[in-house]
N, C-alpha and C positions, 0 to 999 in steps of 0.2 A: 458974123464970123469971128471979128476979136474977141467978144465974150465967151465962145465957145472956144477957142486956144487959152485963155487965160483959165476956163473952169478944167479945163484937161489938163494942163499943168498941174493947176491943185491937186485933181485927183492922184495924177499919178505919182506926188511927192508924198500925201496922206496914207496914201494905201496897196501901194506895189513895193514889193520885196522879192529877195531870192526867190529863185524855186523851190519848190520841198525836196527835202531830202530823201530817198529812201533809197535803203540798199537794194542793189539787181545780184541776183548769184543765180549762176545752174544747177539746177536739180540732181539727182542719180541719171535720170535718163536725159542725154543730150538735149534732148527737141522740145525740153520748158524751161522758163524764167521763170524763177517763183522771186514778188517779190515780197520783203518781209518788212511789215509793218509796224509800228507800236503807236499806240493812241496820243502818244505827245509829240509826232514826228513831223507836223504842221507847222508856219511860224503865225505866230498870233499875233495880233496889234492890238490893243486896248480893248485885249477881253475877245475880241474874235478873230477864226480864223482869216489865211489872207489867199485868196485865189492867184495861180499861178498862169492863170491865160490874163493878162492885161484887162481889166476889166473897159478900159478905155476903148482898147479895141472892139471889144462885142460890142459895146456904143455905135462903133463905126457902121457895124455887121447888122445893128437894129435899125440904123438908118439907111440899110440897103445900099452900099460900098460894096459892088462885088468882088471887086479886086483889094481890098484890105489884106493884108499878108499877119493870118496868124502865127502860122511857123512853121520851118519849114524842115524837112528830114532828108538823109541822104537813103535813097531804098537798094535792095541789092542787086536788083536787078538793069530798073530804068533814073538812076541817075537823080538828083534833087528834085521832091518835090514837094509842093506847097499847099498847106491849110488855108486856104483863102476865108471871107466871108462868104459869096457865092452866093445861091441862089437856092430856089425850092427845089432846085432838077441836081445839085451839088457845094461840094463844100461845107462850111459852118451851120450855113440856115440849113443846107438839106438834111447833114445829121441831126440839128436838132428838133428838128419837123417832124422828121418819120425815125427816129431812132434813140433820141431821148429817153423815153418811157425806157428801154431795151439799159438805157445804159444806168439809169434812177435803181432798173431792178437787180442791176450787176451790184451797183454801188451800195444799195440795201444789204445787200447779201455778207457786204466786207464790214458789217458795220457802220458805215459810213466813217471808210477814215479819210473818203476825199470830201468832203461838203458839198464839192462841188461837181454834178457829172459831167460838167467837159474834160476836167481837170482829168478825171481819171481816163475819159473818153480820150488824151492825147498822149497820156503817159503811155495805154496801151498802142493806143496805133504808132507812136515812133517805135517802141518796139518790134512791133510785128514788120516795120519796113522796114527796120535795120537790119535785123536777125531773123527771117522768116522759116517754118519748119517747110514749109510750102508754097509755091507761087505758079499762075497759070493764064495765060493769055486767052483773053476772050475776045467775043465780037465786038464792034463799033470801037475797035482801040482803047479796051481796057486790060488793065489787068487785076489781078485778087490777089494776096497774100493774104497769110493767116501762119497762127500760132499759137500752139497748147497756153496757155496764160496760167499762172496759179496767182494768189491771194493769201499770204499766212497774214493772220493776223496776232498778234504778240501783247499783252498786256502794258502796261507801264512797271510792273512792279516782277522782278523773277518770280514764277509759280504760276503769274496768272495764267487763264485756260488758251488756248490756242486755237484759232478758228480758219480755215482755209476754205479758199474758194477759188473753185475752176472753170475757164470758159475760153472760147477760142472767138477773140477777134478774128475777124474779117474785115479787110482795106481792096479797097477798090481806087485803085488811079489810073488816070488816062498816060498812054503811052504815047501821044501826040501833042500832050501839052506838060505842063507841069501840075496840073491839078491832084488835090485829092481830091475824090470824088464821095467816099462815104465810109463810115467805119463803123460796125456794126457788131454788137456780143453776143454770142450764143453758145449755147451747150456744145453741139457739133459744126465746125467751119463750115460755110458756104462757098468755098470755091471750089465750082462743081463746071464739068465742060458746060 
């Protein structure tokens, strides 16, 4: 147990930094966030980029820690809640079980300015809990939000081509605990009665 606090110290003196940056602004029409990108807008550490979910923590989340606290959002409806590690049925493992692929082909689409598809997978869903265009109560005490989401992508240099990309998360949390429960990308939202 000592050796593993002492190598988790290293790591996370070696390799965790700020978060990235990127500007959030509203679009012409109310109900999206677009946000806007440029290819240098990552912080890098000796030549690579640096993920902004704790890498330490997904350690936790691989050794099956259900209760690990990724991070946590305030939503608009029901009040703080929490990115756990969790399980195959929710949480970290569950999105990345069943909805990785989903968030790999989002993250494709932007170019890959996140490296990383949690990264992008959390940037989207604190948005869509904070600011949702839509939210809906379902059975077994959950609920959905969702939100038009845009992607510009912006060159490094003025002139370069511009590339955007559109999709609507969908956040599923329970409304009896603080869980997230899944966060998922698609063309058209899922929160459906």
């Amino acid at each position: 147990m000592k050796k593993t606090l002492a190598l988790t110290a290293t790591i996370v003196a070696l390799t965790f930094t700020a978060p990235t940056v990127v500007a959030a602004n509203e679009a012409g029409d109310s109900d999206t966030t677009v946000y806007t990108v440029r290819d240098d807008s990552r912080p890098v550490v000796d030549g690579k980029v640096v993920p902004h979910l704790n890498p330490v923590v997904i350690a936790e989340c691989n050794l099956g820690v259900e209760d690990t606290k990724i991070g946590s959002v305030e939503t608009k409806k029901d009040g703080k809640r929490t990115l756990k590690c969790g399980n195959k049925g929710w949480g970290y493992i569950h999105i990345r079980t069943r909805h990785e692929k989903d968030w790999k082909t989002v993250n494709k689409d932007t170019i890959m300015n996140w490296p990383f598809w949690d990264d992008l997978m959390w940037d989207a869903t604190q948005e869509v809990l904070e600011d949702p265009d839509f939210h809906l109560e379902k059975k077994n005490n959950k609920r959905c939000y969702t939100k038009k989401f845009k992607i510009l992508y912006t060159g490094k240099e003025e002139g370069d081509d511009a590339y955007e990309v559109e999709f609507y998360p969908s956040v599923i949390v329970a409304t009896d605990s603080d869980r997230i429960i899944t966060s998922i990308p698609t063309k058209e939202h899922l929160c459906q009665p």
